[in-house]
Steps between C-alpha positions, in 0.01 A plus 500: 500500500535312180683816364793477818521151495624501095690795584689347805563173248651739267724639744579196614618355163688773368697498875538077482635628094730768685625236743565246315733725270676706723529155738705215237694283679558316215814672237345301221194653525643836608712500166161503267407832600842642686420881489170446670644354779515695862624292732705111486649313720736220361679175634849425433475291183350801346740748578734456183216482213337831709840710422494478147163586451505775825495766228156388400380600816451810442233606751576236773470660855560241735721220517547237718895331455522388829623158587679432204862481564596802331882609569457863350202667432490451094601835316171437268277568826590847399372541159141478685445878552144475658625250738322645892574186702777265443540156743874364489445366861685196615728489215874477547597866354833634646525794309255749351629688168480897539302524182210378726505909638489619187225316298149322638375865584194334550531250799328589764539167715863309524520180660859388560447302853704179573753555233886529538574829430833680735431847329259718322581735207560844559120678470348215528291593867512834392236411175284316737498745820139531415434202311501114682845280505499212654865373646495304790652130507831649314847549612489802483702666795333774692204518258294780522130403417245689305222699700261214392694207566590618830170523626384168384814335706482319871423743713672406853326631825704315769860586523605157668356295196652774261860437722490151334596594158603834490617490157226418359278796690352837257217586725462543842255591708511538884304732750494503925908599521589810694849519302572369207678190463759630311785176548250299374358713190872530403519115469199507207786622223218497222226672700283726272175555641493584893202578725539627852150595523303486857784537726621723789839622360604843605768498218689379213869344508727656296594172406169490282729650204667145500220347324626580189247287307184660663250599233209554740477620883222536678474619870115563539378555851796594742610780712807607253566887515830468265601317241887428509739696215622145392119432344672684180765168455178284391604625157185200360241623691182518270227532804486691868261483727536664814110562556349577887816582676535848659786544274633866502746537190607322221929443463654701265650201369132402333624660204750217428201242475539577110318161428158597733219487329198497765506713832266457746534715808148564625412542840810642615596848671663642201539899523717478162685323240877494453558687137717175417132337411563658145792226427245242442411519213408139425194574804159407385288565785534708858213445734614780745144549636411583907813617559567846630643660210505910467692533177638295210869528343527614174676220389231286474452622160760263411333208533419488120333106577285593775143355401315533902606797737235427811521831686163465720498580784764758588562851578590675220476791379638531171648282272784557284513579141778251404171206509398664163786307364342158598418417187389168565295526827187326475352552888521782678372501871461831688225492715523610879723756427516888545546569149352878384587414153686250241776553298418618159719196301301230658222564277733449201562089656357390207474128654365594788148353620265626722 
């Protein structure tokens, strides 16, 4: 006992040491040891003696510049090359230089809320698709938030209350129509994330391709058989869901969703897949499982990013040899099927787990 209590003291200590140093608040302090310091925040009055000794910093990870009045993120910010998370909110920056897209390799986490920026540089979402950027509160028009960001914003569930400020609406979520409220939707100019889950609709409006700004639709639980040809104008579409609808075909037009990276069409009455599926190449993960499907198109081969392919729980009987070229497929589900054999180049998946 005597043994785990002077172990957990020692544990504790050399945490309390590791806190306290990666923790300063204080610059003076920070500036005695600068390239042992993780992660500073600073006030405004410190700003100025910070940038001339940034390049000390040499192994600073975090830092907290938020609040300070900046009007342009300082060029010197850049010099700290193991920088992963960088807070510039509520600042007054208007303008971000583009040598922010090609240096800070590193950042993992960018904060820019309540700022006044009108523009991004070019590349700039691109570097973070996967990362977190944070942009709301700008004046930014039509911004198009990060995967991340947008599901931490207001979700709004009653279309009346969302009515009230339409401008300001990014998700919406609304269930018990039997057609969808199309005038209204078109009204929410900035809406990105839309649910239409738990409903009776028979059918899509063509008008859906208005919502240009879309980034996520999902129609879970309806009686939809076919998806309208204008789905393919939602050229930002990053998520579908059409799950539990006795859905008989995907459009052709799929193939134009070049920005679709998760499809999730389980639980429909699929007998096959248009070969335009192979256009997507930025598609991470199909779940195309208890469907009805009898045969796969070749061209799925081309989805070079595919990490999960969820076939359970169909009829097939073969699969083609183009999915030996999946180099990155992590998941593979075929169970429930009337396989007799695999094809030869899946063993050669070499990230593929069992």
């Amino acid at each position: 006992m005597k043994k785990y209590i002077l172990t957990s003291l020692l544990l504790g200590y050399f945490y309390i040491q590791s806190f306290a140093q990666v923790n300063t608040t204080s610059l003076s302090e920070a500036l005695k040891n600068a390239e042992d310091i993780q992660k500073l925040k600073l006030k405004p009055e410190d700003i100025n003696k910070f940038l001339k000794k940034s390049a000390s910093f040499k192994n600073l990870e975090t830092l907290d510049i938020s609040n300070c009045n900046l009007q342009q993120l300082p060029p010197e910010i850049l010099s700290l090359t193991k920088l992963k998370d960088l807070n510039v909110a509520n600042n007054k920056i208007s303008q971000l230089s583009t040598d922010i897209v090609g240096n800070l390799d590193s950042l993992q986490n960018f904060n820019l809320t309540g700022n006044k920026l009108t523009s991004l540089p070019e590349g700039l979402l691109k570097k973070f698709e996967d990362k977190h950027l944070q942009l709301k509160d700008n004046l930014i028009p039509n911004l198009q938030f990060g995967e991340k960001e947008l599901a931490q914003l207001l979700l709004y569930t009653d279309i009346n209350e969302a009515l009230k400020n339409p401008d300001k609406v990014v998700r919406l979520s609304i269930s018990n129509f039997k057609e969808v409220p199309i005038d209204d939707l078109k009204k929410f100019t900035n809406l990105q994330d839309l649910s239409l889950n738990n409903s009776y609709l028979k059918e899509l409006p063509t008008s859906i391709g208005d919502l240009k700004n879309l980034q996520s639709l999902s129609l879970i639980n309806n009686n939809i058989k076919e998806l309208p040809e204008s789905l393919g104008k939602l050229s930002q579409l990053k998520s579908l869901t059409t799950s539990l609808n006795p859905l008989e075909k995907l459009p052709e037009s799929i193939g134009e969703l070049t920005q679709l990276k998760n499809l999730d069409v389980h639980a429909n009455k699929l007998k096959e897949l248009p070969a335009s599926i192979g256009k997507l190449g930025n598609l991470k993960t199909i779940q195309l499982n208890e469907n009805q499907l009898t045969k796969l198109p070749d061209d799925l081969g081309k989805l070079i990013n595919l990490k999960e392919l969820n076939l359970n729980h169909n009829t097939l009987t073969a699969l083609p040899e183009s999915l030996s070229s999946l180099g990155k497929l992590e998941t593979l589900g075929l169970r429930n099927n009337q396989l007799q054999e695999l094809t030869k180049g899946i063993g050669g998946l070499k990230e593929l787990k069992c």
